[in-house]
TITOR-669736 format. One record per residue: x, y, z of N, C-alpha, C in turn. Coordinates in steps of 0.05 Angstrom, whole numbers, plus 5000, padded with zeros to 4 digits. Layout:
N
XYZXYZXYZ ...
END
This chain:
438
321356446636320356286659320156456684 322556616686322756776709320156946704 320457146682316757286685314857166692 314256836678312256756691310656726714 313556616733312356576750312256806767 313357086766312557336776309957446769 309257346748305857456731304557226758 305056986759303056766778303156886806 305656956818306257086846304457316849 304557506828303757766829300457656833 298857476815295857386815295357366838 297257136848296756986877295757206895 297757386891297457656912295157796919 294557866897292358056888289557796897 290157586889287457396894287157416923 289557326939288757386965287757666981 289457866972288358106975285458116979 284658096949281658116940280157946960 281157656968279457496980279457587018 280857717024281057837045279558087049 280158227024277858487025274758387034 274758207018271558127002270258007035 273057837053272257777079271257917098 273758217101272658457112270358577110 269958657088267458687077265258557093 265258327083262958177093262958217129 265158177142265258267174264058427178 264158687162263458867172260158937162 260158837145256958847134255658687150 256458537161255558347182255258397210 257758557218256858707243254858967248 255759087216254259417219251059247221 250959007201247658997196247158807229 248658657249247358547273247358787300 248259017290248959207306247159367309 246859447278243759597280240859557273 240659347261238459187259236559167281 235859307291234459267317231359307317 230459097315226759167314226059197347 223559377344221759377366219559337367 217659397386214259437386213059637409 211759657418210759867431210059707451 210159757478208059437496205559597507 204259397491201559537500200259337518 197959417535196359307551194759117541 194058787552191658677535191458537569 188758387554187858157576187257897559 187057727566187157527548186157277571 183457017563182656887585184056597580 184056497599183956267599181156107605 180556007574177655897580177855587569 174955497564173855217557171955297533 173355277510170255147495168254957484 165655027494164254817489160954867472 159254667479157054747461154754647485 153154927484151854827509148154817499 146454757521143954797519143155097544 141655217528141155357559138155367552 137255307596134955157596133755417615 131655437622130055637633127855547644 125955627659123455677666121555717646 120255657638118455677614114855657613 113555777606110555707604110055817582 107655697567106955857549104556057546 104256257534102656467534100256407511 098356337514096356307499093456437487 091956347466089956487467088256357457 084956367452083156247443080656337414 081556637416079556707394081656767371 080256767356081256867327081757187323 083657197302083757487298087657567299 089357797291090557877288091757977314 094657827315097157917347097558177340 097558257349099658517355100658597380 104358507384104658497409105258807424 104858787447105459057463107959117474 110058827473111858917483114158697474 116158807473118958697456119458387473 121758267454122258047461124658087490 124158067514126557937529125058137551 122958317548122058537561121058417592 121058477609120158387641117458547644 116058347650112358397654111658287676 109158397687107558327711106458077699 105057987727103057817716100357967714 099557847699096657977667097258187665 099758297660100558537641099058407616 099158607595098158537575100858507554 101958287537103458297518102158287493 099758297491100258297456096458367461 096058507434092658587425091458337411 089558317411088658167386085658287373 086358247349084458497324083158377305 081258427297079058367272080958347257 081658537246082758477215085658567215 087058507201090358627193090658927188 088259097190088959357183089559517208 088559417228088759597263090659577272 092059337277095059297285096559567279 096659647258097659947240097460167256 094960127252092760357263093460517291 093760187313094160247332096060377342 099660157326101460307332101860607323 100460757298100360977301099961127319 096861067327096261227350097761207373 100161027381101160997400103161177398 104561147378107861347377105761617373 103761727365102461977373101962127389 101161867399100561867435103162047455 105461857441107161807459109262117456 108462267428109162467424108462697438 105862647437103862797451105162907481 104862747497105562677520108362767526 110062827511112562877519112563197520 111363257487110763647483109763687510 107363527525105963667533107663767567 109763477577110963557594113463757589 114163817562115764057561114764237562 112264237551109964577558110264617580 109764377599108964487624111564477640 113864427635116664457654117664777642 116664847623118965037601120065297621 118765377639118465627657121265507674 121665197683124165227705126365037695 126665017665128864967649130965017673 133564877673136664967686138664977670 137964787655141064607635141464807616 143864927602145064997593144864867573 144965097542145664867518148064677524 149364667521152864617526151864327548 151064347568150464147589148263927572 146464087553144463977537145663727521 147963847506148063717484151463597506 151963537525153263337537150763107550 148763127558146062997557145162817544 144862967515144362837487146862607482 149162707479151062577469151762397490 151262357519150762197533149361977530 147162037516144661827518144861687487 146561837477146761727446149161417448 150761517477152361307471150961067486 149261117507148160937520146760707505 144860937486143560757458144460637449 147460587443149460547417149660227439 150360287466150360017484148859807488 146159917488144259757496143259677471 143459697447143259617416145459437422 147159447426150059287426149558897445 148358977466147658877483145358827481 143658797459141658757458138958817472 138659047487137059127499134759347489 133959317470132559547453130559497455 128559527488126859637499128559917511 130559827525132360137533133460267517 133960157493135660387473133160517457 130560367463128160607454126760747470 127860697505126660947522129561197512 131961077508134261307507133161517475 131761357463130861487434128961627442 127161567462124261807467125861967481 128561997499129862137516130962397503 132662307477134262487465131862597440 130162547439127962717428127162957446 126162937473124963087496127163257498 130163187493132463397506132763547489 132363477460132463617429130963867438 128463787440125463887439126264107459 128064077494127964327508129864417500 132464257479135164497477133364687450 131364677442130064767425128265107434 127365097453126265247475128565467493 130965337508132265467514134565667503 135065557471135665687452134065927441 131365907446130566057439130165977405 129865797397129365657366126065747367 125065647387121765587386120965737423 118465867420117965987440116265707459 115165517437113165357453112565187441 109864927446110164787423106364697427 105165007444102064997437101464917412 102065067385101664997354101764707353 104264507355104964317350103064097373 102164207396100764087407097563967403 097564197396093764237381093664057361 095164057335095963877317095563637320 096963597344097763337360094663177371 093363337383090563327393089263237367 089863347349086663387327088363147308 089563067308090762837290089262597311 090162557328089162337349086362287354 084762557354082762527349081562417328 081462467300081062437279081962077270 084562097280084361767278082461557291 082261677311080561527337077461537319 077361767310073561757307073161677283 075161527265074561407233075461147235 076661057259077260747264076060757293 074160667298072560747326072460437335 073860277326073959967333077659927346 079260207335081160167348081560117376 079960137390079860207425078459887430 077159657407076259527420077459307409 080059217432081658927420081158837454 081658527443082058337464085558397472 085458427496088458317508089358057522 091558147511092757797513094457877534 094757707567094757767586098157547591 099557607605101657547609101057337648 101357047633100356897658102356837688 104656987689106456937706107857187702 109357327721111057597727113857427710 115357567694118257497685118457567665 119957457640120957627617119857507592 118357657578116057597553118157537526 117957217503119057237492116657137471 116557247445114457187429115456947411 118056867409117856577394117556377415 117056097401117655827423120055637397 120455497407122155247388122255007408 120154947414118654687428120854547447 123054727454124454617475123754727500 122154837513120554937535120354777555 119254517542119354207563121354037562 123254127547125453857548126853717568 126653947593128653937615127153977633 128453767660126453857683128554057712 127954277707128854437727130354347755 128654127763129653997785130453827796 132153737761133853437755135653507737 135853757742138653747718141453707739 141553707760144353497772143753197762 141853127755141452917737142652747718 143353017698143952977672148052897676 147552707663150552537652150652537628 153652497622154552527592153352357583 152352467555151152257529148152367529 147552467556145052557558143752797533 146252967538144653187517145853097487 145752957472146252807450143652987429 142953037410141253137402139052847403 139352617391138052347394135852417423 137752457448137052397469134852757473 135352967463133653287476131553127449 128853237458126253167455124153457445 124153507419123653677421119453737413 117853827427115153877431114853947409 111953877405109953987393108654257396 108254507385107754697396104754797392 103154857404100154907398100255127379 098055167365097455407346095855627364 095455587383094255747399096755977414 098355837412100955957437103056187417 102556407430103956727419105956697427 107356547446109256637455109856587483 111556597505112756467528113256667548 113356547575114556727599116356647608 118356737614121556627627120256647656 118556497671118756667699119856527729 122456527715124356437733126156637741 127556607761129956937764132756697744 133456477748136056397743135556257715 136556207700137256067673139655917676 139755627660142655497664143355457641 145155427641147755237612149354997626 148154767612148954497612150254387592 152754257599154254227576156553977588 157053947561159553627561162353777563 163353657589167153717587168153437593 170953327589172153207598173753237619 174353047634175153077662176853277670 178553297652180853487663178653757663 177753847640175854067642173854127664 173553967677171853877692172553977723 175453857729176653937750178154177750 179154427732179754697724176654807729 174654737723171954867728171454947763 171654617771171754557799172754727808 175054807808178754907819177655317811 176155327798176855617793174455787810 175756107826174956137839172356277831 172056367810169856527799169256437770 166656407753166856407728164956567704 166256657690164056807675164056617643 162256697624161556557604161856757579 162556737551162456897529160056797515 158256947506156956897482156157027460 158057047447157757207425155157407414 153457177413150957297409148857397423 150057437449147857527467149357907481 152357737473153458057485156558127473 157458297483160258237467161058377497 160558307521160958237545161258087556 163458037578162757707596160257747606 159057447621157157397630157957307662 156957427685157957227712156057017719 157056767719154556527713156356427752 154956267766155056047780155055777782 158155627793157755337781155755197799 153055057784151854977797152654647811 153654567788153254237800155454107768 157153877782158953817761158253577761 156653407749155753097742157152877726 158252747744160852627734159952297749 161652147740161451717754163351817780 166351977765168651907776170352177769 171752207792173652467782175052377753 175152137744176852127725175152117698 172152127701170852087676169152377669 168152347639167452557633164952627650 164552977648162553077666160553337648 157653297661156453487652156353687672 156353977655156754277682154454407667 153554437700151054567700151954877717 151855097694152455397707150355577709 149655727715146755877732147556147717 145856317716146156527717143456677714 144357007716140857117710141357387700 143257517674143757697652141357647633 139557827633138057797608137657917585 137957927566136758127534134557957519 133858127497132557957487134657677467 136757677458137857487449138257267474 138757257492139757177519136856967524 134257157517131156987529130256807504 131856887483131756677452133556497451 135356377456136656207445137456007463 138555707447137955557461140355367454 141655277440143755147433145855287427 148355377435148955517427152855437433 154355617416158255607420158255737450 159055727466159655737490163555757505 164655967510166456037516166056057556 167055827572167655847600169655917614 170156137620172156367623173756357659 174256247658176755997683177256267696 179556517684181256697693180956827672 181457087677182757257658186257377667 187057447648189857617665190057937647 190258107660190658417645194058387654 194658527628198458607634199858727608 202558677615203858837583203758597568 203858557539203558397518206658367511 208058107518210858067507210357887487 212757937471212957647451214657457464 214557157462216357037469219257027462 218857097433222157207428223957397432 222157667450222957787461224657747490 224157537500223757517533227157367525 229357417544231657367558231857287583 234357257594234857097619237057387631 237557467656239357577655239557477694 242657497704242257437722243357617740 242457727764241258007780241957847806 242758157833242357997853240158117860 239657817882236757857886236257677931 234057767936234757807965232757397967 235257317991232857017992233756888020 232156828035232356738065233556438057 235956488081237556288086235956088106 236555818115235255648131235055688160 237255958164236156078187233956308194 233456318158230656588166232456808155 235156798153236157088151236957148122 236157378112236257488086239357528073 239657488058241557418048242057528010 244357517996243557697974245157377957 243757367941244557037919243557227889 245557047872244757147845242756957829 241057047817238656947809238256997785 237856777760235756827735234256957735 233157217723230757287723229657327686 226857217684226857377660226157637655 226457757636226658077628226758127602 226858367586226458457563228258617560 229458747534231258927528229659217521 229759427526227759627517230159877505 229160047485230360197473229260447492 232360597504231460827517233461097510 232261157493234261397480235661227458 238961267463240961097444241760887459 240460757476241660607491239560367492 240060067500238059957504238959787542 236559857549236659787585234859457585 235259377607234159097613232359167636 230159047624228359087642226458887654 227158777683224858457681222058587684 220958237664217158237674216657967689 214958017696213057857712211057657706 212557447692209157357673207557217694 205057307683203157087702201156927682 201957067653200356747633201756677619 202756487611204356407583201956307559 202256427528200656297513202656187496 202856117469203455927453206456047447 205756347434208256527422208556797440 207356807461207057027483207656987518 208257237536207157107550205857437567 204557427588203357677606204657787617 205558017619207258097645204958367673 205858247689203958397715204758607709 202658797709203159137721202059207748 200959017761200758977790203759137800 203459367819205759367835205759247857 203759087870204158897892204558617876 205158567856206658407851209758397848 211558237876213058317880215058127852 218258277853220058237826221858167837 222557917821225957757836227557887846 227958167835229158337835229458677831 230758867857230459127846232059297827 233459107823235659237809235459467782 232659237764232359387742229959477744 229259607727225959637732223859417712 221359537721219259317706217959467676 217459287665217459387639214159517637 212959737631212059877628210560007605 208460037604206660127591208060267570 207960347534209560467516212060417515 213460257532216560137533216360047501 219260197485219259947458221059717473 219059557464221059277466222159117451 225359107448226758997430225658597421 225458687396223958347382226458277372 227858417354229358317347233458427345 234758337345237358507348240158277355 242358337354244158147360246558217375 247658007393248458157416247958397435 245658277450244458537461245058497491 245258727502246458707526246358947546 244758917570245059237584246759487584 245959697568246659897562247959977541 247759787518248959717495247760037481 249960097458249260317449248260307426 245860377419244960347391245560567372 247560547345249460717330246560877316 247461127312244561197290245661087254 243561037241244160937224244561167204 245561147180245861407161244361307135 
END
């Protein structure tokens, strides 16, 4: 009996032992892992807006461009392009084969014409290869923009540009002495086209009836809207039921924008309505016209009652050719923007700092104050550092890199561009030492 219960005593022992190890253990796996567990991120710079989305109409100045004889368009000049009045936008041709014809002889032409002003500059060249091909690679990015932005009447003057710079870094290299050979060529091709299509030279032009910006489709909304009643328009108005869309003649090539301003009219609800009102500047997103803001003007907010819904009528005058085409479209109204460091909200702490605050007599005084702030990894150490938010979003918020944006406090500093900032970690605390791990 006596062994027994020394064999049960001795268990007991050892069980507790074990169950105390197994506790330690876990303490300590538990502190090593909240100790050094420490995530970060990098804080990088963003901007991020505070906007409205909606679905708008955008309305314009409009006429249409017409013609009366028969025969084959061929236009002269791109969609969104700005023309005189009776510039000519488009040829019209006997048969479907000249259209061809013509534009050949044009980019010929247009070749022509460039050799011929490098012949004749070649003697007072300045530029340097090296300056040359910073030139070129200049104009290549410009191209890459105005493609971007839809402007490709200018990204095909930047294409005849970086041809002509080719053509003299070609000359000053010493590649080619000249380009008489290639000129003569040039001559006797042009010729030869000209005198076996001798009807090329004889088209009707189609004359552009108002100065402004040439677009060759219509989609019979041209008349829907009257220019000088759209403070007019109330909700329910632009309903698709209620826009009216024309009949388009078979005669009509195509349209003139020749207005300077274009609007976007659109449905908000009241609250949207009065943030429109309230904001000091506004620009617009549209995807498909730019992958730029737009700076539009609020024209007029058409509402019963501050409390009921309103139509906003915004102005503007950015043109491309996507910009002089389209007409219903997703619409982004861009209130504010804010540029700053990118925090997470789980990042952000409370820490409390003194900080300077006028007493009721005016006189400054030192009180301890909440501020919020972030933990940042600096070396082996992690420091507290407040921000400044000036946007909150859902799981984020902005912090100012404004230095005239003044800080509750001087104590710590402001958190800063490449700062890692602690996301995650446990018991963290100014100047806490982060162990290296093995």
């Amino acid at each position: 009996m006596a062994k027994w219960k020394e064999k049960k005593y001795l268990k007991n022992v050892i069980m507790i032992v074990l169950t105390l190890l197994i506790i330690v253990y876990v303490i300590c796996m538990f502190g090593k892992a909240s100790f050094t567990q420490i995530k970060s991120i990098s804080a990088a710079e963003t901007t991020v807006y505070d906007s409205i989305d909606v679905n708008g109409y955008i309305v314009r100045g409009e006429q249409y461009v017409e013609y009366k004889e028969n025969g084959v368009i061929s236009y002269t000049v791109s969609d969104g392009d700005k023309v005189s009045k009776e510039e000519a936008v488009a040829n019209l041709f006997a048969d479907s084969v000249m259209p061809g014809k013509k534009q050949q002889l044009s980019q010929l032409e247009k070749k022509l014409s460039s050799l011929q002003q490098i012949q004749k500059n070649a003697g007072t060249f300045t530029q340097t290869p090296d300056e040359l091909d910073r030139t070129i690679n200049s104009l290549l990015v410009q191209s890459n923009i105005n493609v971007a932005n839809g402007s490709m009447t200018s990204a095909d003057k930047n294409v005849q540009d970086i041809l002509y710079y080719i053509n003299e870094r070609q000359i000053v290299t010493g590649k080619v002495n000249g380009y008489e050979a290639k000129i003569k060529e040039l001559e006797a091709e042009i010729s030869a086209l000209k005198k076996s299509n001798s009807s090329i030279q004889k088209t009707d032009r189609i004359l552009a009836p108002a100065a402004g910006y040439f677009v060759s489709r219509t989609d019979g909304y041209e008349k829907s809207f009257d220019l000088n009643a759209l403070d007019k328009l109330m909700p329910g108005s632009l309903s698709k039921s209620k826009i009216k869309q024309q009949e388009v003649s078979k005669n009509v090539i195509g349209k003139m924008i020749d207005k300077v301003y274009w609007y976007i009219v659109c449905e908000v609800n009241a609250q949207e309505a009065l943030k429109i009102k309230e904001a000091g500047s506004l620009k617009v997103n549209i995807p498909v016209v730019s992958n730029q803001n737009i700076e539009v003007e609020l024209e007029s907010v058409n509402q019963a009652d501050t409390s009921s819904d309103a139509v906003v009528v915004l102005k503007g005058t950015y043109m491309n050719e996507q910009m002089a085409t389209i007409r219903n479209e997703n619409i982004s109204i861009i209130l504010n923007e804010y540029t700053g460091i990118y925090v997470p909200k789980s990042a952000v702490h409370e820490a409390e700092l003194q900080c300077n605050a006028e007493d009721e007599n005016g006189k400054v005084k030192k009180v301890m104050k909440s501020v919020p702030g972030i933990y940042v990894c600096l070396g082996s150490e992690i420091s507290f550092k407040q921000i400044l938010p000036i946007y909150s979003g859902e799981d984020y918020v902005i912090s100012s890199t404004d230095e005239e944006d003044e800080l509750p406090s001087r104590q710590t500093g402001r958190v800063q561009l490449y700062d890692r900032i602690v996301t995650e970690g446990a018991n963290l605390y100014d100047g806490k030492i982060i162990p290296r791990t093995s």
